[in-house]
MIDOSE-1310 file (N, C-alpha, C; in nm, 2 decimals, decimal comma, always signed):
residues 173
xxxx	-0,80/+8,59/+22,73/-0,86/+8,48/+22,67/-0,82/+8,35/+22,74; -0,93/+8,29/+22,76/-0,93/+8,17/+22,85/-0,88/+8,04/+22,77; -0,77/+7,96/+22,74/-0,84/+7,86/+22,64/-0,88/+7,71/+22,74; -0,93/+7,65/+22,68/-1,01/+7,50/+22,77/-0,82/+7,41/+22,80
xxxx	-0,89/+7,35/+22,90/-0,74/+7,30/+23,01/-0,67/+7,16/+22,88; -0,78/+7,11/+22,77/-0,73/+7,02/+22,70/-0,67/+7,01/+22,60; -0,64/+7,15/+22,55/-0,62/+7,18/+22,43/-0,40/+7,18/+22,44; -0,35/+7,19/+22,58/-0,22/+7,21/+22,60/-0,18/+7,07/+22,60
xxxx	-0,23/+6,98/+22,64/-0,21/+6,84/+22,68/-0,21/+6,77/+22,49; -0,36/+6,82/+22,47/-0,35/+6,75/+22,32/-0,23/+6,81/+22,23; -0,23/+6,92/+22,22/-0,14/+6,99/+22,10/-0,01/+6,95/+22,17; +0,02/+6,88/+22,27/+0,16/+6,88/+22,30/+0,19/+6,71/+22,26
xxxx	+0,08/+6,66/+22,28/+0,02/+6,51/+22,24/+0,08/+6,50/+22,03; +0,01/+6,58/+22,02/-0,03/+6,61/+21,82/+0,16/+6,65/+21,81; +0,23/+6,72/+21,86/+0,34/+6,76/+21,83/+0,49/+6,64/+21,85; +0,44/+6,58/+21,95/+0,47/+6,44/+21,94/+0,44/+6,37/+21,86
xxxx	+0,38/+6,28/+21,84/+0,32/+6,19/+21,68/+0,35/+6,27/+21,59; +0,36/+6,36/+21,54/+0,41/+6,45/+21,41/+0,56/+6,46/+21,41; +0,64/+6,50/+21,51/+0,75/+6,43/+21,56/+0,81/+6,31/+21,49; +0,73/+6,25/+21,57/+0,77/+6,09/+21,55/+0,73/+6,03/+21,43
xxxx	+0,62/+6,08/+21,37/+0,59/+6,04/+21,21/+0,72/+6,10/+21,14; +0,72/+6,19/+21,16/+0,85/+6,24/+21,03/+1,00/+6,19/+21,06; +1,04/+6,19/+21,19/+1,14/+6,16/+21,22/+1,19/+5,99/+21,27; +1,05/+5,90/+21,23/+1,09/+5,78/+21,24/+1,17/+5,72/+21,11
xxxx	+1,13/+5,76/+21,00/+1,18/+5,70/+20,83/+1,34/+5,75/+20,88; +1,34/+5,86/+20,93/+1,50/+5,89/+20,93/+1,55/+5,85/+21,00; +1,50/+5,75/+21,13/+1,59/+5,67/+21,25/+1,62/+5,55/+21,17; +1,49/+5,49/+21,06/+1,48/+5,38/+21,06/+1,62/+5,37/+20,94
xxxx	+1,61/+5,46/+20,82/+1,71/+5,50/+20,77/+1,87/+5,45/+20,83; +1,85/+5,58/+20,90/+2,01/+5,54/+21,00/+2,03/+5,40/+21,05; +1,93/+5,35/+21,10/+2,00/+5,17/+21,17/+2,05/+5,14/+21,06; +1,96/+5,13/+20,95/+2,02/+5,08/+20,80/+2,11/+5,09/+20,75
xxxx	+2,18/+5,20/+20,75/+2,33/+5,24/+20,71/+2,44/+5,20/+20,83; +2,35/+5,21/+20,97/+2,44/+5,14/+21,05/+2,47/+5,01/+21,03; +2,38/+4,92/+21,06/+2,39/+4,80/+20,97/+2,46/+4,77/+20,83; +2,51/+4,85/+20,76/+2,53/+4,83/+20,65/+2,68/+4,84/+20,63
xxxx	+2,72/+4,94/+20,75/+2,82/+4,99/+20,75/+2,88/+4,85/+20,88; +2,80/+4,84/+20,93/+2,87/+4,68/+21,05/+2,93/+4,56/+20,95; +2,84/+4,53/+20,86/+2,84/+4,42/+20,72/+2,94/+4,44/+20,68; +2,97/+4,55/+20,62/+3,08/+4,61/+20,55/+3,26/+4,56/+20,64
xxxx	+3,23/+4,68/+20,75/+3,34/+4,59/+20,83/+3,36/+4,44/+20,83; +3,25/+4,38/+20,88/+3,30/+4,21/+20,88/+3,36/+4,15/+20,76; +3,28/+4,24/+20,60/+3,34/+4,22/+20,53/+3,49/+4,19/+20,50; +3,48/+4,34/+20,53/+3,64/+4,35/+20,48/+3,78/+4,30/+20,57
xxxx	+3,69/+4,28/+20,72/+3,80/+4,14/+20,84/+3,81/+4,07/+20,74; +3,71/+3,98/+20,73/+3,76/+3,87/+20,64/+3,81/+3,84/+20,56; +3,76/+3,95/+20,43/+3,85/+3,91/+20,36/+4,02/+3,96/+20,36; +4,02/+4,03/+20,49/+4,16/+4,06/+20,52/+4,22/+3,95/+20,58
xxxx	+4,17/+3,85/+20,63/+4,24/+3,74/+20,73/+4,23/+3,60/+20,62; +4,11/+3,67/+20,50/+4,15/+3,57/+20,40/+4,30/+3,56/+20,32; +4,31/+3,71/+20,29/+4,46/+3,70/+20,20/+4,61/+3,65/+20,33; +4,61/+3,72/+20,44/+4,68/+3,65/+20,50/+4,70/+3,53/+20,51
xxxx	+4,58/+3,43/+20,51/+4,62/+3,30/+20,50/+4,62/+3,25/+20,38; +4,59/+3,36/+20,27/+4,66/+3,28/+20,12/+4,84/+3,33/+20,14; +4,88/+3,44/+20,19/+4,99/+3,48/+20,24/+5,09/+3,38/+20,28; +5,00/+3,34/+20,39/+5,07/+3,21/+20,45/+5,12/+3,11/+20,43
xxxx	+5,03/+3,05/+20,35/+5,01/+2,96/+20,25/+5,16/+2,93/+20,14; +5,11/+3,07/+20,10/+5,20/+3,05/+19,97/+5,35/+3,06/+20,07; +5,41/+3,13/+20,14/+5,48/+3,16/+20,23/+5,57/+3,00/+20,24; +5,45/+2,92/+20,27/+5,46/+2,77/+20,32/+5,53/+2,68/+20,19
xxxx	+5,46/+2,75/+20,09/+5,49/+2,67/+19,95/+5,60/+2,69/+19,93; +5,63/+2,83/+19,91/+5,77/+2,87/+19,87/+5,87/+2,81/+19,95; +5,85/+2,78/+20,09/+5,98/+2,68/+20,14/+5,98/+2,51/+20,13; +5,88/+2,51/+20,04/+5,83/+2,35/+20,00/+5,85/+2,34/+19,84
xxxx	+5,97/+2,44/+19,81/+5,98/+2,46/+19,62/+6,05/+2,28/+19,56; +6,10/+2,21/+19,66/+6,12/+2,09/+19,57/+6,01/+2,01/+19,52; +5,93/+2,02/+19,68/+5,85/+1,92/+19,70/+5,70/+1,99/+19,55; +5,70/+2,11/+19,57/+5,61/+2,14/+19,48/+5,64/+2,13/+19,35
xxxx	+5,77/+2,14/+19,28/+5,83/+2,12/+19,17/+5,79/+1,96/+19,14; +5,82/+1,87/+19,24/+5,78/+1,71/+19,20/+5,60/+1,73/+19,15; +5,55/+1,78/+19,24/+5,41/+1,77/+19,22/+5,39/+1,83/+19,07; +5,46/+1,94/+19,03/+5,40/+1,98/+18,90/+5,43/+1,92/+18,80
xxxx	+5,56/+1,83/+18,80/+5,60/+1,75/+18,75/+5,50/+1,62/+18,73; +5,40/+1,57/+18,80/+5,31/+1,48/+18,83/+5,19/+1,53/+18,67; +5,18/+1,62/+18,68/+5,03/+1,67/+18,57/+5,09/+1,80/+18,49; +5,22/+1,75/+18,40/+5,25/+1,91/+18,36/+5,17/+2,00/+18,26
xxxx	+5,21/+2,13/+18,19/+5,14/+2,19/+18,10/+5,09/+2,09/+17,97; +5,21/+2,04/+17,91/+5,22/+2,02/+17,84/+5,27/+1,86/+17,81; +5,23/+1,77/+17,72/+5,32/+1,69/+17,74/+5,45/+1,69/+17,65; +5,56/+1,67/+17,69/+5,65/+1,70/+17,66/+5,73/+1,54/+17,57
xxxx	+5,69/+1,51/+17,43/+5,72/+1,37/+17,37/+5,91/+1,35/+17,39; +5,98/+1,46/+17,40/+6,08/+1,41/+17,36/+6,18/+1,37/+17,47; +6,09/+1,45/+17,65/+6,18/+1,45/+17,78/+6,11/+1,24/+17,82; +5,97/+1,24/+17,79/+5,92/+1,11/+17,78/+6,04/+1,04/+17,65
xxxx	+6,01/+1,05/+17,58/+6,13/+0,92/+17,51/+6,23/+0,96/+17,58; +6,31/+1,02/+17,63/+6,44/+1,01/+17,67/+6,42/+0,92/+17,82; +6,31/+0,95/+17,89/+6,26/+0,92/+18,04/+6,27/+0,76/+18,01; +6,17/+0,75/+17,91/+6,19/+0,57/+17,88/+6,33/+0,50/+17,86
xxxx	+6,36/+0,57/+17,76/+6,52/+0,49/+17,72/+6,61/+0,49/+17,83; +6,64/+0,56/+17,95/+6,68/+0,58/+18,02/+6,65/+0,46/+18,10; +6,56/+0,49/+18,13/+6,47/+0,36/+18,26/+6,49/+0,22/+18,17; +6,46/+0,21/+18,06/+6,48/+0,06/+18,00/+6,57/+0,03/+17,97
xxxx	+6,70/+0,11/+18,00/+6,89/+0,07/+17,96/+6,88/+0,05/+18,12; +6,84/+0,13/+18,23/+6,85/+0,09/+18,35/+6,86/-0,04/+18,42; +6,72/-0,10/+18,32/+6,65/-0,22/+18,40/+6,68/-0,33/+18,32; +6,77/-0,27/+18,19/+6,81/-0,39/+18,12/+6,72/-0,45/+18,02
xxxx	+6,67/-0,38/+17,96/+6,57/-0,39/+17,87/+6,59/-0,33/+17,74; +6,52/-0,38/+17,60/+6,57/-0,30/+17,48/+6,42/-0,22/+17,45; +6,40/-0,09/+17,46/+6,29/-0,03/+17,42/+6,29/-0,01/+17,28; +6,20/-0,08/+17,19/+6,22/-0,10/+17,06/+6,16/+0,03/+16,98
xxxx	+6,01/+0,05/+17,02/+5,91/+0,17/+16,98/+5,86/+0,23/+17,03; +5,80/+0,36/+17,05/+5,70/+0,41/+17,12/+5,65/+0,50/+17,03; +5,49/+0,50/+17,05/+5,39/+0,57/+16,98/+5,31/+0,63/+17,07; +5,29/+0,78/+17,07/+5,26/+0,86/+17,17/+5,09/+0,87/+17,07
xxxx	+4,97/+0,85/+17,12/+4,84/+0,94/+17,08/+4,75/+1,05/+17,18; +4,78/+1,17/+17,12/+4,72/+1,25/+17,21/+4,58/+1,27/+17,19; +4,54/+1,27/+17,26/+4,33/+1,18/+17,30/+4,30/+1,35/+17,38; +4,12/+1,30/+17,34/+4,05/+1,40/+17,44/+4,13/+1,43/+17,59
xxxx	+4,03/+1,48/+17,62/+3,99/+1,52/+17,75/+3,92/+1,48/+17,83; +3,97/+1,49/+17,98/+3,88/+1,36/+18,08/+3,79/+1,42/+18,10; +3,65/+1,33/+18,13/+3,54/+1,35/+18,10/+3,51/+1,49/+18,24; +3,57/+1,44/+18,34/+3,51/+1,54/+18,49/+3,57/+1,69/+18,42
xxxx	+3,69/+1,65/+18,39/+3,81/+1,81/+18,39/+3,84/+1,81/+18,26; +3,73/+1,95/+18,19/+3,79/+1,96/+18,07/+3,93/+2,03/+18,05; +3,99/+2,06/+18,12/+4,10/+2,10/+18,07/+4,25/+2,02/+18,05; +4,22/+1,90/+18,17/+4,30/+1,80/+18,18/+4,27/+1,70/+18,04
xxxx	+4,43/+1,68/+17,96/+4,43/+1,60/+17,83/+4,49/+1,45/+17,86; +4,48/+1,37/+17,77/+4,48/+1,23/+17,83/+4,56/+1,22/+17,66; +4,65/+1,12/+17,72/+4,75/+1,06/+17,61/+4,79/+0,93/+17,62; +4,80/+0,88/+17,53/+4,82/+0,72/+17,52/+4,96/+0,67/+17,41
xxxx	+5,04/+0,63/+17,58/+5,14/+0,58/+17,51/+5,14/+0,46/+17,46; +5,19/+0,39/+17,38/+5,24/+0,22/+17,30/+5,38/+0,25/+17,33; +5,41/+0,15/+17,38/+5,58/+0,12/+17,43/+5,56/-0,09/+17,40; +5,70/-0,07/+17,30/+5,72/-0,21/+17,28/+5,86/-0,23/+17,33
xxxx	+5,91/-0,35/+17,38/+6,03/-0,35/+17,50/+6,05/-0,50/+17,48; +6,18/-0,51/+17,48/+6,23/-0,65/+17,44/+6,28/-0,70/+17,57; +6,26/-0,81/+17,70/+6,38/-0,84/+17,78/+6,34/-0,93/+17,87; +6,37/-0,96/+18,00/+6,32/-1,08/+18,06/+6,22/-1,01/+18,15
xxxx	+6,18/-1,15/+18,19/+6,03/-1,12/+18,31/+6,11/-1,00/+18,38; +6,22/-1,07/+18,51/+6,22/-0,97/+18,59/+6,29/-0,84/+18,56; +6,33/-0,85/+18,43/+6,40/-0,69/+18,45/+6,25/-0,60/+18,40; +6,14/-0,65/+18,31/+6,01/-0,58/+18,31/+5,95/-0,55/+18,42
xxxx	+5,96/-0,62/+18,50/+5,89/-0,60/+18,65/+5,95/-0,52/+18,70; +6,10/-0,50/+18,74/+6,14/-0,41/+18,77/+6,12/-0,26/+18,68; +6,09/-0,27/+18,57/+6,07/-0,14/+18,49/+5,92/-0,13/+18,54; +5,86/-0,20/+18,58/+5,68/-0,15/+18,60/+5,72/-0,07/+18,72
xxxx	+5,75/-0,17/+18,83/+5,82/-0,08/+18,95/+5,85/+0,03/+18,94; +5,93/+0,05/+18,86/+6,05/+0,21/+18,87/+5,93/+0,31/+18,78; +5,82/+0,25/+18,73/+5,69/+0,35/+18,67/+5,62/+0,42/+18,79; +5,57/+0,28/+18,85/+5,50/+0,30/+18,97/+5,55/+0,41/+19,08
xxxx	+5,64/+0,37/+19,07/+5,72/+0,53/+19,21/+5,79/+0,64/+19,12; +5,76/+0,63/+19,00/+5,78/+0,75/+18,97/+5,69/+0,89/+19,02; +5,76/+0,99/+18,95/+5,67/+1,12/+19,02/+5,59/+1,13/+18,90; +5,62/+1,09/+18,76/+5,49/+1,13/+18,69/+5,39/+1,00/+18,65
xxxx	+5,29/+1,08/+18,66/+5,14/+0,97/+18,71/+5,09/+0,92/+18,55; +5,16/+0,76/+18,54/+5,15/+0,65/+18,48/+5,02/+0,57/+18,48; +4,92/+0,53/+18,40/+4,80/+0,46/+18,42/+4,88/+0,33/+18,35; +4,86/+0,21/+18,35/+4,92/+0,10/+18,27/+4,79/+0,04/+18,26
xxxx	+4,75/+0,07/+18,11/+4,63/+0,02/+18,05/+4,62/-0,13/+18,04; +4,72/-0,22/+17,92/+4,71/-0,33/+17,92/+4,86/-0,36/+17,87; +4,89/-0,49/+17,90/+5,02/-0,57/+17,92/+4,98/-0,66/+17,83; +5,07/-0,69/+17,73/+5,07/-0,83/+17,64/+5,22/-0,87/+17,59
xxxx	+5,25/-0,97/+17,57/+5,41/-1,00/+17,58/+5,39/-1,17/+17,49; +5,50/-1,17/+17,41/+5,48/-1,30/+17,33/+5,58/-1,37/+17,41; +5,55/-1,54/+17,41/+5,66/-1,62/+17,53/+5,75/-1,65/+17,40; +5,89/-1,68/+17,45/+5,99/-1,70/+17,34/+6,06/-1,84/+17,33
xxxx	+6,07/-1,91/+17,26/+6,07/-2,02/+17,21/+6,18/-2,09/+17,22; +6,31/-2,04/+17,19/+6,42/-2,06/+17,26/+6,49/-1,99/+17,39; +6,45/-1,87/+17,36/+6,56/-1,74/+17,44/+6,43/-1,72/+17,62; +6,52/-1,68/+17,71/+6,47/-1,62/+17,80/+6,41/-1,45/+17,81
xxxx	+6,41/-1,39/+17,64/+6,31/-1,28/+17,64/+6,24/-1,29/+17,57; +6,13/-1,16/+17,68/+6,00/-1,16/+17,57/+6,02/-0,99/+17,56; +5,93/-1,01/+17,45/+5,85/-0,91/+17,37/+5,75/-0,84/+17,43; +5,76/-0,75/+17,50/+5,67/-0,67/+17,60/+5,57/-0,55/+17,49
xxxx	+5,44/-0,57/+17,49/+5,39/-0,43/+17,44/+5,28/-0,35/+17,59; +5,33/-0,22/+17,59/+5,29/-0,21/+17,68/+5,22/-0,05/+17,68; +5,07/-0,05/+17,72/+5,01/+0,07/+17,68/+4,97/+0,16/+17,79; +5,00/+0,24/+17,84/+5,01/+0,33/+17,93/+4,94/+0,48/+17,89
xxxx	+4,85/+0,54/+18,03/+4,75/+0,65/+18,00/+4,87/+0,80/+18,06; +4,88/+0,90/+18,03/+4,92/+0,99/+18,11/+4,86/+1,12/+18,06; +4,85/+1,18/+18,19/+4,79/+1,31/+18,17/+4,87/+1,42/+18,13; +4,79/+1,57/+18,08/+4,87/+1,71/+18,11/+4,78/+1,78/+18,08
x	+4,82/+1,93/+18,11/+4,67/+2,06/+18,09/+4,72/+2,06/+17,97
């Protein structure tokens, strides 16, 4: 049996495309998983070279424990009314001053950061100009973060002191 010279060329032609039809979804398949599986890797570098540098980090902190202790001390948990009156009386026997009252109001929350609470002290303080100036000072460089809202002070008639009332903002979570 003779067959015609075109029929080897085509059917070898047809066996290719049939080939390649079935076995293309499966190449295209595999890039995909190859790809998937490259992503994957880069993934997980990173986020491995991310915890090393939270590693580090903290590594860095832990030999920065004063310096980080001051900072926390700056915005604590809580506010704490009675380490504050003692912080005042201390600083106003310091500077030579008589701290007569203080009225602590614990207030909302700042408007950006709800979790950060805002508190408003009233401090009334009996003594001369400069030993108050000096107590504003010794506020000011303190580590915990004082706002001094408003200043009013009665002038004194015979004596060289006044009557300081003094209203101050401080934070805590």
């Amino acid at each position: 049996m003779k067959y015609p010279k075109f029929i080897i060329p085509v059917s070898l032609f047809l066996a290719i495309l049939i080939g390649g039809v079935f076995t293309f979804p499966t190449y295209k398949n595999y890039l995909k998983i190859a790809q998937d599986l490259v992503d994957e890797k880069t993934f997980l570098l990173n986020r491995s070279q991310y915890f090393k540098e939270i590693e580090e980090a903290f590594k860095k902190l832990e030999g920065r424990g004063e310096e980080v202790d001051k900072i926390s001390s700056m915005l604590p948990k809580q506010l704490d009314t009675s380490s504050l009156l003692n912080y005042f009386n201390r600083l106003s026997k310091e500077k030579g001053l008589i701290l007569k009252e203080m009225l602590i109001k614990s207030g909302g929350n700042l408007s950006e950061i709800k979790r950060i609470k805002t508190h408003q002290i009233s401090l009334k303080i009996a003594g001369t100009y400069p030993s108050f100036k000096s107590f504003l000072e010794s506020l000011e460089r303190s580590a915990r973060l004082f706002k001094v809202e408003k200043i009013t002070f009665s002038v004194p008639e015979e004596t060289e002191i006044y009557d300081f009332d003094l209203q101050l903002i401080v934070h805590s979570y």
